[in-house]
N, C-alpha and C positions, 0 to 999 in steps of 0.2 A: 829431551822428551822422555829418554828413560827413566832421569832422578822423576818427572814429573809423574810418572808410571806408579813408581817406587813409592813416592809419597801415598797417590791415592790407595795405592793396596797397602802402605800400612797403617793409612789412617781407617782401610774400612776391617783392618786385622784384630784394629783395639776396638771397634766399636760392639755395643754388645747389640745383633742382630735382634733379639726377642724385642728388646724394648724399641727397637724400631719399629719392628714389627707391629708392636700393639698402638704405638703411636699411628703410623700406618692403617691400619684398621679402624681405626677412629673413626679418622678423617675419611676413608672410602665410605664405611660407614653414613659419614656426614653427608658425603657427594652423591650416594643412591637413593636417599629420600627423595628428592624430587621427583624422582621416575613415577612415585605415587602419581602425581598431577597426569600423567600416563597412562597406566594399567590400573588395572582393575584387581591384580592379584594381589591377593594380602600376603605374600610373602617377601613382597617388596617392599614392604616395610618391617615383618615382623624381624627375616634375617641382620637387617642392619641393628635392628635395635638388641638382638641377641650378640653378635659382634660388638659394640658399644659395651654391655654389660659384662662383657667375658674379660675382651681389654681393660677396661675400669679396674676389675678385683686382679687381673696380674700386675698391671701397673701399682696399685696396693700392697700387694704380696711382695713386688721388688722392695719395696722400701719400707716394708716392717719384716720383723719377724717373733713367729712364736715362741717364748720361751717356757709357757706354762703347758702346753701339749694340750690334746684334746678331752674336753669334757666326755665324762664318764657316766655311764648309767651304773646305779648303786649296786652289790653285788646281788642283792635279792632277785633284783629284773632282769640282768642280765642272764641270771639261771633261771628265769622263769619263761624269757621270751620262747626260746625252741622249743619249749614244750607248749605253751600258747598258737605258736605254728604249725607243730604236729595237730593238734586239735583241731583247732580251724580249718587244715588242709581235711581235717577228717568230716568233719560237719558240712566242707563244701561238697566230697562225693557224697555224704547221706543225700543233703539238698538238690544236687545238681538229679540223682535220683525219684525223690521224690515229687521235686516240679516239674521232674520229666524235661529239663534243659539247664540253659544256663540263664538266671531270673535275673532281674533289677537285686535282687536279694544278695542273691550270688555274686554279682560284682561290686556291693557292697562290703559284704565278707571277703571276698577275694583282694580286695583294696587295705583293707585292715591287715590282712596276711602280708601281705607286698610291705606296707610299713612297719611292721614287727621287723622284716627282715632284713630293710633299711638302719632300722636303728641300732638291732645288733653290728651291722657291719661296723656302723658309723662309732658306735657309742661303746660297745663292752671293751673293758679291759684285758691288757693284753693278757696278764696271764690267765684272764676265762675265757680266751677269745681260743676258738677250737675250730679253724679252717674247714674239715671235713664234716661237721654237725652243720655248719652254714652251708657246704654245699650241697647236704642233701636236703638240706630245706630248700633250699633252691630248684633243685631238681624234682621234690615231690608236688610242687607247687606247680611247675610248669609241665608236669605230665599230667596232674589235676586238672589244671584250667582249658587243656588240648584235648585229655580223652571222658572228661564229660560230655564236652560238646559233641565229640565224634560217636559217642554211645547212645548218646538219647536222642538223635536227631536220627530221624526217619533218613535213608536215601543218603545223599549223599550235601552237604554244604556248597556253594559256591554257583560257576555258570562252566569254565572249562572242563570240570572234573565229570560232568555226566557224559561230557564226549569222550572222554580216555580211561576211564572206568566200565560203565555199565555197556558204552558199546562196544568199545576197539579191545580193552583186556580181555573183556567177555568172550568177544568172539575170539581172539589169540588163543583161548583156555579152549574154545570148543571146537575150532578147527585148526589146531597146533601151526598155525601159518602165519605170517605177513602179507601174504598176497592181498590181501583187500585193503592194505596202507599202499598200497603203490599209484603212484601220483602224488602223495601225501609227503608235506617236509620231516612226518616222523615216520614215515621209511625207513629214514639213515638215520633215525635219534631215536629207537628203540626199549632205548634201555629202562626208561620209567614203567613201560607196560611191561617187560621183560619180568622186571623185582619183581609187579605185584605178580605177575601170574604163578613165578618159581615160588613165591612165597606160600601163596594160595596153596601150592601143588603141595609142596614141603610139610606145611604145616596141615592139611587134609581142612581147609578150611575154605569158606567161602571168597570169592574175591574180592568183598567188600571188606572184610577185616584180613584179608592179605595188604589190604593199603593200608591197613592200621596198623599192622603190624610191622611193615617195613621202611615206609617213607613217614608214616604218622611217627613212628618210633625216631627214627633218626630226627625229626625235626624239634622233639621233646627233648632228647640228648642234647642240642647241641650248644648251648650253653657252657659247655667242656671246652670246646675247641676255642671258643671266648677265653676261659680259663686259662685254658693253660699255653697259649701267646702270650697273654698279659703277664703272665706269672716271672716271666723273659725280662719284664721293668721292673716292677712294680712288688711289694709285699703283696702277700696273699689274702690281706684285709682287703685292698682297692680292685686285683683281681676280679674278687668274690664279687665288689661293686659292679665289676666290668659283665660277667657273667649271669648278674642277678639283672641288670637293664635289658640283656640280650634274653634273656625269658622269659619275661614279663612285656615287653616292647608290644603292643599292637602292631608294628609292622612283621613281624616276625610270629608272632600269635594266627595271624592272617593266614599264611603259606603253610601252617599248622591244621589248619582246619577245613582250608579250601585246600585236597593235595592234588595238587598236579604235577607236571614234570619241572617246574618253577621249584618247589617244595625239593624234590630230590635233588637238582643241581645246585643249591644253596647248602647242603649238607657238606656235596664236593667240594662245592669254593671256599667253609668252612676249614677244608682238610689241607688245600691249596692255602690257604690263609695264614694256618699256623704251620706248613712247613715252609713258606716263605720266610716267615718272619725268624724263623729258625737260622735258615740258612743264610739271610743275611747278617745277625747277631751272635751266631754261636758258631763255629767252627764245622764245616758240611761234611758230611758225607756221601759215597754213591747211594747209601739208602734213602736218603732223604729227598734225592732228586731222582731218584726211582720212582718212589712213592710221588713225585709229583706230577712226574710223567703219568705215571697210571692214574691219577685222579683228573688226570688234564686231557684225559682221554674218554673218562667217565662223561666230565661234564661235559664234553663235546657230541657226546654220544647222546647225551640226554634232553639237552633243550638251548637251543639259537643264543636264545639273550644271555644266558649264563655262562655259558663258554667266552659270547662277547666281554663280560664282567671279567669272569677268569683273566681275559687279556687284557686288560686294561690294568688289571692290579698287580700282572709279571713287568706289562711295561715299565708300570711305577716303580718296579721293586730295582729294576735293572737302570735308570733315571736316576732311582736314587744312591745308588752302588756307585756310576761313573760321576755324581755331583759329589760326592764325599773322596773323592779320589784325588779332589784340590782339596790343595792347606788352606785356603783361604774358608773353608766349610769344616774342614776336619775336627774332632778334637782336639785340643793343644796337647793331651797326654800321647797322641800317638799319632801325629802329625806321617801323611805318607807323600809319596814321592807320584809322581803320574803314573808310572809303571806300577804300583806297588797294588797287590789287590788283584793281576789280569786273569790267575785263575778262575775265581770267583765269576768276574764281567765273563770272561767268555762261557763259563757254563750257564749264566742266567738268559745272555744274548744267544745261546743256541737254544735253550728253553723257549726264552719268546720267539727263535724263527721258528720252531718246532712245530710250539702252541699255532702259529701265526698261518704258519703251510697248512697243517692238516684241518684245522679250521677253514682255509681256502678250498681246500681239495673236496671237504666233505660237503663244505656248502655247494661249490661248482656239481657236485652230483645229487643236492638233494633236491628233490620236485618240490614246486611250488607255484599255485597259479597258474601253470601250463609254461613254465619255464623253468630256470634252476635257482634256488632259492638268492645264493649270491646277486646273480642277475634280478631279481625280483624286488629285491631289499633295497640295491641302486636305484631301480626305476621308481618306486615309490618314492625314494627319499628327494630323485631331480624332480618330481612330480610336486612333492608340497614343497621345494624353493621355489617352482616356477609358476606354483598358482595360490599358495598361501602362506606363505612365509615371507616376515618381511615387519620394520617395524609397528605399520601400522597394529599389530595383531598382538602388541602388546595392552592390546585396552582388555584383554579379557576373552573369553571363550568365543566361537564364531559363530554359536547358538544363542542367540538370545532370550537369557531368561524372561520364563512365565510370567513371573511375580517377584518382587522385590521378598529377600531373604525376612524371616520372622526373627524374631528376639532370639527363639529358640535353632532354631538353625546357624547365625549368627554364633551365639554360644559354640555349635558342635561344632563350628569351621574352628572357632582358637582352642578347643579340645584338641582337634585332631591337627592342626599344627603344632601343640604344648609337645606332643611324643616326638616328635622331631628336633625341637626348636631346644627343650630342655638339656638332653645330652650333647646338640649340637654347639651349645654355649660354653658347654665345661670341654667338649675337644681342640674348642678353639684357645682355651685356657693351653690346656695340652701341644695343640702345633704349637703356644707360641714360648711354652720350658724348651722342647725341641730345638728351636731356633736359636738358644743359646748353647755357645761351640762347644762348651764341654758337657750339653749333655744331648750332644745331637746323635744320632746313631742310623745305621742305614735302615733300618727294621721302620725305626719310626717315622722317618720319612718319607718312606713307602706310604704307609698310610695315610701321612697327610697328603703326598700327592694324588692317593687313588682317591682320597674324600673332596680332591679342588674338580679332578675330572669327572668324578661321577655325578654332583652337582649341577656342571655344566650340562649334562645328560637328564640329570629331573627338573633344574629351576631354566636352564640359560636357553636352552634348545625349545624348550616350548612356550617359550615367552614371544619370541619370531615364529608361532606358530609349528615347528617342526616336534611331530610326536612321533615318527618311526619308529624310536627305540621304547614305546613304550613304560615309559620312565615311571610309571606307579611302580613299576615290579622292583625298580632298583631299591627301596630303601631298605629293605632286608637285608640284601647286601651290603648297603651303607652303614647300616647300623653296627657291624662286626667292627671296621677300625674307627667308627665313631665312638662306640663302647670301650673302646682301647686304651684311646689317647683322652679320653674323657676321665678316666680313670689315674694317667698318668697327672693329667691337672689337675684332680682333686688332689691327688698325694702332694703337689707340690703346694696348692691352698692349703690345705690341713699343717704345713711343716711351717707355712711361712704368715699365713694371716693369725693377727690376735684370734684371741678364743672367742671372745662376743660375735667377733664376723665370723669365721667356720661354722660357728654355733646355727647363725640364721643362715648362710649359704646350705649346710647337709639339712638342718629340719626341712627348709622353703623343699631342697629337692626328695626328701625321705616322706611328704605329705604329698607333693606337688604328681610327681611321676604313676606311683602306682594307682592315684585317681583319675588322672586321663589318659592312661591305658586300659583300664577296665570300665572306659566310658568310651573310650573312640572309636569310629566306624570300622577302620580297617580290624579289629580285632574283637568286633562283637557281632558279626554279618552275616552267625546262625543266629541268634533274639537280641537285636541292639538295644541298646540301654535307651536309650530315646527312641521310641517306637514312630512319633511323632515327625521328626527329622531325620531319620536314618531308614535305609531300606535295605529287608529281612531279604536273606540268598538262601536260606532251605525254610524247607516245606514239610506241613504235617502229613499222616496217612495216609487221609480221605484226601486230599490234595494227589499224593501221588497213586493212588487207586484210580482217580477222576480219569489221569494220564490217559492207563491203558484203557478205560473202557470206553472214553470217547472216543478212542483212536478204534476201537472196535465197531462199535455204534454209528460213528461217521466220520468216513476216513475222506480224506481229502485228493483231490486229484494234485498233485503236483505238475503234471504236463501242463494245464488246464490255468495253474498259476493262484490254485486256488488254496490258502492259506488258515490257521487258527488265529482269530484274534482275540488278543487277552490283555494282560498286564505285563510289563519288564518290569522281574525276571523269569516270570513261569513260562513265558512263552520258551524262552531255552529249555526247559524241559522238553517241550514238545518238537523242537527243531533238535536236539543234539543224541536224545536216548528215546523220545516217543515216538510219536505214529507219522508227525510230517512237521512242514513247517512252519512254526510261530510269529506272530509279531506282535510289539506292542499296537492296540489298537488307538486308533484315531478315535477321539471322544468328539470330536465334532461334529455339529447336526450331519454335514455330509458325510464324516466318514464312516459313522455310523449305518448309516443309511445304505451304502455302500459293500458294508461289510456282512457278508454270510454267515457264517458260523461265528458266536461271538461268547467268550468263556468268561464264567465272572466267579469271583474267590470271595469269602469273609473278609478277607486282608486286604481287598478292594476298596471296603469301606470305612476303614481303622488304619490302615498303615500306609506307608511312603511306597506304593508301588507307581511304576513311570505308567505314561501314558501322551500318547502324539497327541497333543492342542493342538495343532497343523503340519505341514509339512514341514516350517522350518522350526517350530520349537517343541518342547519335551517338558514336563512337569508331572505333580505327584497328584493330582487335585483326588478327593475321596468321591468316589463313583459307587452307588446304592448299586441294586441288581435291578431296580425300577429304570434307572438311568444306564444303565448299558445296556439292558437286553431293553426297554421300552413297550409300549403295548402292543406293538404291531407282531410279533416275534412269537415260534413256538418256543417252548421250552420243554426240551427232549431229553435232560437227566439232571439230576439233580442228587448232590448225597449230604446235603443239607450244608456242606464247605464250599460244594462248587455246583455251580450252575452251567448249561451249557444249552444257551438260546442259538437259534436257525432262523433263518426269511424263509427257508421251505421245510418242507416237513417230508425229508427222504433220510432215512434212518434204517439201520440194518433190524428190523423185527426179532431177528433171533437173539440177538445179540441183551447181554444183562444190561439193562439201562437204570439199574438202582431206583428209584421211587419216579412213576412216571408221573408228568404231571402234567398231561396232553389239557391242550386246549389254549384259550391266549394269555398274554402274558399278566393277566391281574393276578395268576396264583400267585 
């Protein structure tokens, strides 16, 4: 039994695990298509066929290799590009100025910027290739494409940020207290509203560009923190790759623009990210797990889900420390013994109990729903295994779409899978160099494990129906070691594939990438590029003037149950920082009929705002001001953006009602 032992482990000593591996992924690959005949989601198919394609060119890559190195851009362009960039970066703040946002124009140009800077990486020679001139291209771009948006847009971007901005820092700033978070799960997570206000304070400015200055800043930075992990494999050509995806990314653009305490704990996990990575690959020291401690403290402080992230990606790191700890994974050059390494395991295993307790502890005291938030997050989650989770629920959403998706809708869904889908193809390149022994390392296999769990958490978990963890928010997160190791597999394509294929693998992604990030929804949701198919999260002037003066003019009984109805998302306005609370309005003959006060926008009639078709479905359908308010209806203010019809006509007389337009509703 032993020699029979002895044999199997050394036959799986000589094998080389990647090209299993790829082989492996094929075939899973092969095995998951069917589940289409199943669900409804298209990432049930797009993922396999991105697996398929990643394995295809490693499997390639094994069995050729480059000897003529990578095709070059002539010396002329190469020294022309960064200065093409600077300019462009410059003409985008004229523009973004001038159209007063960020235009269809502007993410045109913005797209042309992104690929300049693509081909430098990819394409100049070494010796004009000047690492620091690329990263501040990189950087001026992604503080460009963040603080135009955040400068010309009235109020504030997004639906979370007008409840943690305008009302909760506000008040923190005017009555130096917390007391009126109490009940509230940021009680105990403080810290987001903390920065903006100290910032505010510090800098004698208002609270609104205290959030720009403090968590808007850090989240245009962070691109660095990409940097300089990667920097740990990889030359600083691929690096650069690795840091320029991480800027430009729609998912990451998103938490840029919409800031809330999502946006500052991603900053943390960034910090947490690359001293992990540190500390498993480079020799540690007490500062570095000092410094970890204290950012594992931050994000714990700051926001639920990120702290959860945070511990998932210690776990992996400490998973991946005790699996390299057998020969049978090790490198061959430094083959270790079981014992060998225990310092390490036990400082990363007291890190994650650390992380693990006071994450317990602070949940167990934070309020939530009239319970503690720990308590709160269980209940919800036995909740949707026991009333909606479950295979059935893999056919697709539990709401039944309106209308069969348009061409153009259609299109935005494989836009806004492409951001995901394209780096996710070149990491998987990346886990599978990893998985061969001698060039496996504990750092990198962190990554790959926290990129198989977190997965499970955006694609696995809500395919059985279960969304508790709110899996949109993760790919920000994801995206840091997907840009990682996405970066380690390109280096390893670039070394090993002939020239012709690198050639089309970096163009297909140096065109590919920075057009469907300055087209897809999560990263254009103050003026989306498709106006048509995508729906706008901030609002003009006369939009948020409309706010208070309705809320002046005719304020709602909440005891009473009595509500604003309008469009999702403006009705967040009015529930989170306005006068009372919003919903989107029922367009149907009854609910109409039904409904009191009924608010209608421009952007009612032109763009993708929601609206209840009944109780159980939701759709974008274009509602005129004829067709919401109707003739029966007064119409008691109006400021030519927004309209704000009533069934009765009791209105505060004193009160500025902007252009009156008493009488019924044929004005």
């Amino acid at each position: 039994m032993a020699s029979r032992a002895g044999g199997v482990y050394g036959w799986l000593e000589s094998q080389r695990f990647d090209v299993i591996g790829a082989i492996l992924a094929i075939v899973l690959a092969v095995v998951l298509l069917p589940l289409r005949l199943l669900a409804s989601n298209f990432y049930i198919v797009a993922i396999p066929v991105a697996m398929v394609i990643a394995a295809t060119l490693y499997l390639l890559a094994v069995r050729t290799s480059n000897t003529e190195g990578l095709p070059t851009l002539p010396v002329w362009a190469g020294r022309l590009l960064p200065s093409l960039v600077l300019l462009g970066t410059a003409l985008l703040i004229v523009m973004g100025i001038y159209q007063g946002g960020r235009t269809p124009m502007f993410y045109n140009l913005a797209t042309l910027v992104g690929i300049a800077i693509f081909l430098q990486i990819f394409f100049t020679r070494e010796r004009d290739f000047v690492p620091w001139l690329v990263m501040a291209q990189i950087l001026v771009l992604a503080f460009t494409i963040r603080y135009v948006s955040l400068l010309t847009t009235p109020g504030y971007t997004g639906i979370d940020v007008w409840t943690h901005v305008p009302a909760w820092s506000v008040t923190i700033l005017e009555t130096g207290s917390l007391d009126f978070l109490e009940g509230n799960k940021y009680y105990a997570s403080p810290l987001f509203h903390l920065a903006v206000v100290a910032t505010s304070l510090l800098g004698d400015v208002a609270v609104r560009n205290g959030l720009f200055l403090s968590v808007g800043f850090g989240m245009a930075f962070s691109p660095v923190f990409v940097y300089i992990a990667t920097r740990l494999f990889v030359s600083a050509r691929w690096s650069l790759f690795a840091a320029a995806i991480y800027g430009i990314s729609a998912h990451t653009v998103e938490w840029s623009i919409h800031l809330i305490p999502t946006g500052l704990g991603l900053v943390f996990f960034l910090g947490v990210f690359y001293l992990l990575v540190r500390v498993l690959d480079v020799n540690p020291g007490s500062r570095e797990f000092v410094l970890i401690v204290v950012l594992s403290i931050a994000t714990i402080l700051t926001h639920q889900i990120s702290a959860f992230i945070m511990l998932i990606l210690t776990g992996a790191g400490l998973l991946a420390h005790l699996l390299l700890r057998f020969e049978l994974f090790a490198p061959p050059s430094r083959f270790r013994g079981l014992n060998a390494g225990s310092s390490d395991s036990v400082s990363l295993t007291g890190l994650l109990a650390f992380d693990l307790g006071f994450i317990t502890f602070m949940w167990s005291l934070t309020p939530y729903h009239g319970d503690t938030f720990l308590a709160t997050t269980f209940s919800f989650f036995r909740v949707t295994l026991e009333e909606s989770a479950g295979l059935g629920d893999v056919t697709g959403d539990r709401v039944e779409a309106a209308t069969e998706p348009s061409l153009l809708e259609q299109a935005v869904q494989y836009i806004d899978a492409a951001v995901f889908l394209i780096p996710f193809a070149l990491a998987v390149v990346g886990c599978l160099y990893v998985l061969r022994r001698r060039n496996i390392s504990h750092a990198k296999v962190m990554c790959g494990a926290s990129i198989v769990v977190m997965l499970v958490f955006i694609f696995g978990f809500p395919m059985f129906g279960v969304r508790t963890f709110i899996p949109q928010r993760w790919y920000a997160f994801l995206t840091a070691p997907l840009a990682l190791l996405a970066a380690v597999g390109v280096a390893y394509l670039a070394r090993r594939l002939t020239t012709p294929v690198i050639l089309v693998v970096l163009l297909v992604f140096a065109l590919a990438f920075p057009l469907v990030s300055f087209a897809a929804t999560d990263g254009t949701i103050d003026n989306p590029r498709f106006g048509d198919a995508q729906t706008q999260y901030s609002y003009n002037q006369a939009e948020l003037s409309a706010v208070d003066t309705i809320g002046e003019i005719r304020p709602v009984d909440e005891e009473a149950g009595e509500v604003y109805h309008t469009d999702h998302p403006y009705n967040t306005v009015f529930t989170r920082a306005g006068p009372g609370p919003g919903v989107a309005a029922d367009v149907s003959d009854e609910g109409l009929e039904s409904s009191e006060t009924v608010i209608y926008r421009e952007y009612q009639s032109s763009g993708s705002a929601f609206f209840a078709l009944d109780e159980e479905r939701s759709g974008t359908p274009e509602m005129s001001r004829d067709e919401l308010c109707g003739a029966e209806r007064h119409y008691a203010y109006d400021n030519d953006d927004v309209t704000m019809c009533t069934a009765t006509w009791e209105i505060d007389d004193d009160a500025d009602v902007g252009a009156d337009l008493e009488g019924d509703g044929d004005t």
